[in-house]
N, C-alpha and C positions, 0 to 999 in steps of 0.2 A: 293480595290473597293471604288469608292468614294459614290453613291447609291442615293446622296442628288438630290431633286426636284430645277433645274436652269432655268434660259433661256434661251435659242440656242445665240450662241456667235458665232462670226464671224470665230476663231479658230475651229470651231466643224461645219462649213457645209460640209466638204469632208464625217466625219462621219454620216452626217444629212443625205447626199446624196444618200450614201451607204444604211442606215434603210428605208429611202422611198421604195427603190429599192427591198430592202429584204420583206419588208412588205406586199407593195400596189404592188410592179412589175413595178413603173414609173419612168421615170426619170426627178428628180426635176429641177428645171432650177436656176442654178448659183443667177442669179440676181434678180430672184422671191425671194429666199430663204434671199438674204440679204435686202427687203424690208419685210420680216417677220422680221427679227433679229431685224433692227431699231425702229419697232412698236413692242416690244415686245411680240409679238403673239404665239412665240412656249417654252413649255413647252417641257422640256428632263430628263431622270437621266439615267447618265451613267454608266459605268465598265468602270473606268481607262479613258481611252479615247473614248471608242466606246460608241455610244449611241445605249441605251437597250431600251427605251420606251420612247414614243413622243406624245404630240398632241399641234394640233393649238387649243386656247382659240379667236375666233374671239366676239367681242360685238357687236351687231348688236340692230335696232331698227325696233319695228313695229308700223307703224306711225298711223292705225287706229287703234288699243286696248291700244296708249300709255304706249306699254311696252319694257322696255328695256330686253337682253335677249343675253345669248351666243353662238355662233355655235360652235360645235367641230369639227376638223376635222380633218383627219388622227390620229386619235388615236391608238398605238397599241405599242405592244412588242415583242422585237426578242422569236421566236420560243424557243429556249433554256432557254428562261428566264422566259418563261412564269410559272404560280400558285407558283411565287412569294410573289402575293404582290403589283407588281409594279404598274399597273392598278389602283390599290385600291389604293393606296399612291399619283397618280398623283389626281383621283378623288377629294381625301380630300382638294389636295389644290385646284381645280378646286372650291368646295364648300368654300371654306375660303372667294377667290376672291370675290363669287357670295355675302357673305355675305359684303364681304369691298367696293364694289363696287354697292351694292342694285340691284343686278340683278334679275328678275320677273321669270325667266326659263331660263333652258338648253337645246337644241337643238341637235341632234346628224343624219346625219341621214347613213345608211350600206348600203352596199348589199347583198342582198339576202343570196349571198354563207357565211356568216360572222356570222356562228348559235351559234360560241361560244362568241364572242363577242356579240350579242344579247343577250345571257344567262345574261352576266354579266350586260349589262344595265340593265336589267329584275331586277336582282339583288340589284344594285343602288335605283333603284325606279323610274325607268325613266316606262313608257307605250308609245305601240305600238299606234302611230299614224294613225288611218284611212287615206290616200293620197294616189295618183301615182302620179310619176315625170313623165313627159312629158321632151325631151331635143329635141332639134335641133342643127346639127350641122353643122358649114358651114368652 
């Protein structure tokens, strides 16, 4: 087990590809995933080769309250692996970045059916945002 917190490597999309799939249900697109890798964006730690737990760390700006600020996205761990640990382990270093980087907030946002994963934001310290998302698609 290797177990350490890396970045998604160009060697590790087939496995990247497969944990989307496992996780969220979608199928990640080739050449989206290797404009994540370039930009640093995704956080992994794996078992041997496969990846166990994932998320994107995106930096994002809000340009009226002048704060800078993280999105997370796709955050999660293989079913099998889950009350680990691993979750909590990627968070910390999520929180390390936030401090090396002066970031104002973290940003997350689920859906509905994702009550455990809620729990554990709850958990973090993260609070339920008053919003609805509105989407349009074309």
């Amino acid at each position: 087990m290797n177990n350490q917190i890396e970045y998604l490597k160009k060697k590790d999309i087939d496995s990247y590809i497969d944990f989307i799939k496992s996780i969220f249900g979608y199928e990640a697109d080739f050449t989206i995933v290797e404009k994540l890798i370039k930009k640093n964006k995704v956080l992994i730690i794996k078992d041997n080769d496969k990846i166990i737990a994932s998320v994107i760390v995106e930096e994002r700006f809000e340009y009226i309250k002048n704060k800078k600020y993280y999105h997370l996205g796709y955050f999660g761990v293989l079913k099998e692996y889950r009350r680990e640990g691993y979750a909590s382990k990627l968070f910390e270093k999520i929180e390390q970045l936030v401090k090396e980087n002066n970031i104002d907030y973290i940003q997350i946002t689920s859906g509905n059916q994702r009550r455990i994963a809620h729990y554990f934001y709850k958990s973090k310290g993260f609070k339920i945002k008053d919003s609805t998302v509105f989407i349009k698609l074309y």
